[in-house]
N, C-alpha and C positions, 0 to 999 in steps of 0.2 A: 567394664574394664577392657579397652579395646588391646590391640598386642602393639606391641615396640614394634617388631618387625616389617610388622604391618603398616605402621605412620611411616617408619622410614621410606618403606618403597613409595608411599605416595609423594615424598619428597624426591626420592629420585627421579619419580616422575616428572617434576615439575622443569627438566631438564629436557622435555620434550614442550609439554605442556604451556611453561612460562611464558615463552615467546607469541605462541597466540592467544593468551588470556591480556597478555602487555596492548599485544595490538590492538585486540578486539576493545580495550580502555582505551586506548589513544582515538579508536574512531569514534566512540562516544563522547568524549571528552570529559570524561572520568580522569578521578587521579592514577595517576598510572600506579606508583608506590610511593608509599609512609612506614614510618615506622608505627603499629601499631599496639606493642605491647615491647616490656622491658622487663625482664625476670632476669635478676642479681646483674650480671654486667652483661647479659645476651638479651639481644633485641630479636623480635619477631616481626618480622615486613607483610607489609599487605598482600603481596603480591604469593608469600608463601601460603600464606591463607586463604588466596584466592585457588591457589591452583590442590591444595587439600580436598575442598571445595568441589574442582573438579571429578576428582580421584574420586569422594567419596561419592559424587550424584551418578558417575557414572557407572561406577561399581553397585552400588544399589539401588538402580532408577530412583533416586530421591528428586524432587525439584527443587533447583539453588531458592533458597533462601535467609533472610538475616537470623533463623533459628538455626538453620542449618552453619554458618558462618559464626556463629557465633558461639556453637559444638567444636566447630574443626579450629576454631583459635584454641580453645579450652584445652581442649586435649592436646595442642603445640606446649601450652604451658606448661602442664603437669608433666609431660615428657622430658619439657627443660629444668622443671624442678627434682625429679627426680637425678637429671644427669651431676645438677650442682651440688644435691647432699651425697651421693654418689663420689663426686670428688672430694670431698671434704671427708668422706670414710676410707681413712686408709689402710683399712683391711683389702678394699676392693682393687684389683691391678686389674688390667689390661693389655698385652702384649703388645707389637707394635705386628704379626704374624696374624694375630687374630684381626686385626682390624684389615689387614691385607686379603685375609681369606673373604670379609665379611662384603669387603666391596667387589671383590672378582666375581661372586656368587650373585651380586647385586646387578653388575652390571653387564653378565653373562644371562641373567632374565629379560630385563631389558633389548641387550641385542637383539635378541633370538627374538622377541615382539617385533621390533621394529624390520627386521631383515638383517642384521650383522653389525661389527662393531663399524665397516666402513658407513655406514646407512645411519647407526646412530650418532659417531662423528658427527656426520654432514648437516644432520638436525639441530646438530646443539651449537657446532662452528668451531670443535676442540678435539683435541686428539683424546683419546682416554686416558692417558697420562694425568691429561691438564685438566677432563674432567674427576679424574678419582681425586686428585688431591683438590680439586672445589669440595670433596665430601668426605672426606679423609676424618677432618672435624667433626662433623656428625653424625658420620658412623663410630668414633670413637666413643661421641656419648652413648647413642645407642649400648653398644656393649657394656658402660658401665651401669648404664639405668636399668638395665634387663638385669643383671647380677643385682642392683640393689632391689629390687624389685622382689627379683625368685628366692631372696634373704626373707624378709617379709613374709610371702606367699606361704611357701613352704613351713614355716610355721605357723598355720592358722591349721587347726585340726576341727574336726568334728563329731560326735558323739553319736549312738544308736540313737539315742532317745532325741536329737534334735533331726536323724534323719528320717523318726517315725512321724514327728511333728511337722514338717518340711511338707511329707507324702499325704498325710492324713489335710491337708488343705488346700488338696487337688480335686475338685469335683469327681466323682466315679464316672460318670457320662464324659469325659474329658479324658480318661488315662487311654493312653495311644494303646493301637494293637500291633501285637510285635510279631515281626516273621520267626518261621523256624530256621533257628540259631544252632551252632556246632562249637563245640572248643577241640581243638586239635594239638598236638604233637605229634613229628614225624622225626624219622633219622635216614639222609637223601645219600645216595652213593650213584656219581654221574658214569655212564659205560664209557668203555673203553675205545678211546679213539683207535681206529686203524691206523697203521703205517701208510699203507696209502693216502688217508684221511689227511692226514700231519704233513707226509709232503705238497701232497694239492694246496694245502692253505700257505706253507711257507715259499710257497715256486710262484705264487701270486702277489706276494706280498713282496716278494726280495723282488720282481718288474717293479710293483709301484716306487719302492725303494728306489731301484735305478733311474725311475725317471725322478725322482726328485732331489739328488746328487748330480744329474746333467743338467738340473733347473731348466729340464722339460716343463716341472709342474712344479708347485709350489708342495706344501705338507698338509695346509688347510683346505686346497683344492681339490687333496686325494682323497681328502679325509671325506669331504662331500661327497665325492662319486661312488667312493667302493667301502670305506667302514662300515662294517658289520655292527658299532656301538650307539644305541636307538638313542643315549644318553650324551654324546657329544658328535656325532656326524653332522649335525645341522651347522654346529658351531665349529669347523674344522678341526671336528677334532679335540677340543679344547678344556681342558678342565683349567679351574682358579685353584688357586694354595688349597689342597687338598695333605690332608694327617698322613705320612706313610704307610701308619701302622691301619689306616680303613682300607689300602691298596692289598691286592692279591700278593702274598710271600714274595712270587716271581718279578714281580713287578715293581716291588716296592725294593729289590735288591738293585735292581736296575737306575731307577730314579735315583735312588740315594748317593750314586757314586760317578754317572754318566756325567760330563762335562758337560757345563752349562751349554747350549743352543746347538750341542755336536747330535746327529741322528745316530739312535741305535742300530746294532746290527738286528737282524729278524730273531726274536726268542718269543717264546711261548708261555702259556699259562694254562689253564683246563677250560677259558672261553675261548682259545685259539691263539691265531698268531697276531705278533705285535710289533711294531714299529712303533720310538715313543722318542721326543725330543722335549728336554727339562727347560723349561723358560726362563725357570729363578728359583732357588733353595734356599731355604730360612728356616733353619735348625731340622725340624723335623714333618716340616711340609713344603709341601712344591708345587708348582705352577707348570703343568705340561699340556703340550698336543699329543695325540698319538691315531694312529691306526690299528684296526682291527679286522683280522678277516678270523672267521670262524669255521671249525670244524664241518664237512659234512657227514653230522651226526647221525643220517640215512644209512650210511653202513658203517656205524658205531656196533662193537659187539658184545650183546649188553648181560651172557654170562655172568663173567666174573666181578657185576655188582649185583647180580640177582645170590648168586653163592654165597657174596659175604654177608649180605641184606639177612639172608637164611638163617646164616650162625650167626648173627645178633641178635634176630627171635629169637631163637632157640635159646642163647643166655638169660634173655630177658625173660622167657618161659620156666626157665628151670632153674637159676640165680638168683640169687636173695641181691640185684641190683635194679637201681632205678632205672626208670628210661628218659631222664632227663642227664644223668650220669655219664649213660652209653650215647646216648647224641650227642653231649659234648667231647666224647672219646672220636665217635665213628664218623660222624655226618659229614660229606663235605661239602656241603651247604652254610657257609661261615654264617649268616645272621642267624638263621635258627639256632645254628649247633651251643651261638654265645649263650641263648637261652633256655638252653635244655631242651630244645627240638620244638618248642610253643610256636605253631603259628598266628602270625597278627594282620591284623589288614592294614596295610602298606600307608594307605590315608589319614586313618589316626590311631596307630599301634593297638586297637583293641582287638584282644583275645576274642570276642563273640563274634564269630563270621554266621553271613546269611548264609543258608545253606543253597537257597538258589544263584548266587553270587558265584559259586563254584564252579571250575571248569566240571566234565563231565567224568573224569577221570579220578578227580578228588570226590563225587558224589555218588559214584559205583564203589566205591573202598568203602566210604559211611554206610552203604547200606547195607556190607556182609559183616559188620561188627557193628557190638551192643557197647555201652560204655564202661570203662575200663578196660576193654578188648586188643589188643594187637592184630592188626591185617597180617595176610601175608604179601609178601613181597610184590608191588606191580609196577608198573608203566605210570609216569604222571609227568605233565606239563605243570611242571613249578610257576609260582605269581610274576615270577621275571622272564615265564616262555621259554625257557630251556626245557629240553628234555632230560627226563634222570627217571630213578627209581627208588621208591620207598619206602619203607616199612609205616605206619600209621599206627598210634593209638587217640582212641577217641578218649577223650576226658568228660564230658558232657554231650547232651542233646536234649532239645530245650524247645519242646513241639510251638508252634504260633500260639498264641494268646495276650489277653490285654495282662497290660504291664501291671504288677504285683508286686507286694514289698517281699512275699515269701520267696519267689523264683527270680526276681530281677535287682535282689539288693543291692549289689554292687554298682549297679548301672542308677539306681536310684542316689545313693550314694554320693557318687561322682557328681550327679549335676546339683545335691544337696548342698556339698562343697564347694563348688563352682560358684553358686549366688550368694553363701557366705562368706565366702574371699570376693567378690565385688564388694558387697557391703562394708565388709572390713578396709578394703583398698580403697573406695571413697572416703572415710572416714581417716583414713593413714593422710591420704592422698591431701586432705583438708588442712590435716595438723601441720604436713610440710608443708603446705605455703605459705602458713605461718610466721616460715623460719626464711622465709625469702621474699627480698622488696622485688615485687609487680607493679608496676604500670602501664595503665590503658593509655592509648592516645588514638587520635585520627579515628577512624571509623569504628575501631571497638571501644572508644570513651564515649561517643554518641550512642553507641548501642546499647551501653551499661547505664547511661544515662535515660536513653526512653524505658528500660522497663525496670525502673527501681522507681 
């Protein structure tokens, strides 16, 4: 079961891609493009499939061939069948913001591949304007086949007893060995910026400002040379339709009401100072650049969250309260605090962190408490490289050994799941196309023809 998200980008791809797969056919004197497949009134082109093709050989050293061709058509299909019963359920909506978000975020990966949006232009021979609405379309399907889809999925469950069945026909010389693992909660309180701190950052920011109000510089230009944010400095700065309510309080007060394409005045947030200009608003997300300079946090004065850090222990010590409770009270570390202080690894949200994965900081706390224990209050480099301070309870610690259904159930579990929702989604996957006229032509009706 490969992912929607996943096909898509290779189709955005093909907007690099296309143009030397076309040529490289015109010098052979291949067909250039055909239609070769028709699912309900949408047709699939050769040329899409050729450049899937490329996506998928070079993303997993595979070598092009008509087994592999004839993978990358299949799964175009099933994508489009999904998107058609998808529309025909009209439980499923779609916004016209979502689909906004989903290509800004699409074609913001992109750039950043190729060197910028002027670079990716000049590749494709279109403005981005003129390339989003070429995919406007099939990113709308995307979103509705992923919804019809995670309908589906999500109700397909699985039982102990199939996940002891599952384990038990793994060979024992086969089950991997697992490092030693940690589960964590913490509750983070970041020190206090100095007054000095706060004017250095905003006496720097109000020049860059200046010069970009005398159109000295442009705001994507500044955004390159001096933003502090690791996460759009490359792309001036830039985010796509982004949710309000993900943005900082501070900041989110700001977008929501700043006129469109006017620059803010210099304001603040707890990652420093800010300069942010809104590109386009549609209800409750927005499209902005901004600047960022940051605190220097070197003579931040980190008391008065070591104090409060203290008398949350100390509750947590002596109060009949939880500590997922008081992290959602106190932390202000917004994604943990939503979760009741649980740390996850950032890659694919799971709770089991390696424990050598750790900075050294998070590895000196684990080793003066047992589990269930509360740290006392220290210094730590959070997974986004800020500096703050913690309080830490260990939930678990899970020495190295091979993988077991007594100590690794949950993670057993999971991939249990995992190949019975492929099975089952094969099987689904079968039934709709059922329900929708496909036709081969051109080079995939030769190919369904050699091997039947």
């Amino acid at each position: 079961m490969r992912g929607i998200r996943a096909l898509l980008s290779f189709l955005l791809s093909l907007l690099i891609l296309g143009t030397t797969v076309l040529n490289a056919a015109a010098q052979s004197n291949e067909v250039i493009d055909e239609i070769v497949a028709l699912v309900g009134d949408q047709i699939i082109l050769r040329s899409e499939v050729n450049g899937f093709v490329e996506g998928i050989a070079r993303q997993q050293q595979l070598t092009r061939s008509d087994r592999l061709w004839a993978d990358a058509l299949n799964q175009l299909i099933d994508f489009k069948v999904l998107a058609e019963h998808a529309r025909r359920d009209t439980t499923i909506q779609v916004e016209d913001a979502q689909v906004e978000q989903a290509l800004d975020q699409r074609i913001d990966q992109l750039s950043a591949q190729v060197g910028g949006r002027g670079q990716l232009e000049s590749l494709y021979g279109k403005s981005v304007s003129q390339i989003k609405a070429d995919l406007r379309s099939d990113f709308r399907d995307q979103l509705l086949a992923e919804q019809f889809q995670s309908q589906k999925l999500q109700k397909i469950r699985i039982t102990p007893t199939e996940v002891r069945q599952w384990f038990d026909e793994i060979p024992v010389d086969s089950l991997p060995e697992l490092p030693e693992m940690v589960r964590i909660a913490h509750i983070v309180r970041y020190p206090k910026v100095t007054d000095a701190a706060r004017e250095e950052a905003r006496s720097i920011l109000s020049t860059i400002r200046d010069s970009i109000l005398s159109a000295s510089s442009s705001l994507e230009a500044m955004a390159r040379r001096f933003s502090d944010d690791p996460g759009s400095a490359s792309r001036g700065g830039r985010y796509g339709f982004t949710k309000l309510s993900d943005l900082e309080p501070e900041f989110a007060a700001i977008a929501s009401r700043i006129p469109i394409n006017e620059l803010s005045q210099v304001f603040e947030t707890r990652h420093g100072a800010h300069v942010l200009r809104v590109n386009d608003r549609r209800g409750d997300v927005v499209d902005f650049n901004h600047i960022l300079i940051q605190y220097d946090l070197s003579r931040a004065d980190p008391s008065e969250a070591l104090d409060y850090l203290s008398m949350v222990r100390d509750s947590l010590m002596n109060q009949d309260v939880s500590f997922g409770v008081m992290a959602r009270r106190h932390s202000e570390e917004a994604q943990s605090a939503r979760q009741g202080g649980r740390v996850v690894d950032p890659r694919n949200n799971s709770r089991d962190l390696p424990l050598a994965a750790l900075g050294s900081s998070w590895r000196s706390t684990i080793a003066s408490i047992e589990p269930g224990e509360i740290s006392e209050p220290s210094e730590v480099e959070l997974l986004d490289g800020q500096r703050a301070y913690h309080v830490m309870m260990l939930e678990r610690h899970t020495p190295a050994h091979r993988l077991s259904l007594e100590a690794d159930y949950e993670r057993i579990q999971e991939f249990a799941l995992q190949e019975k929702r492929e099975r089952e989604y094969r099987k689904w996957i079968a039934q709709l196309r059922d329900g929708v006229y496909i036709e081969y032509r051109g080079k995939a009706k030769e190919l369904v023809a050699a091997s039947s």
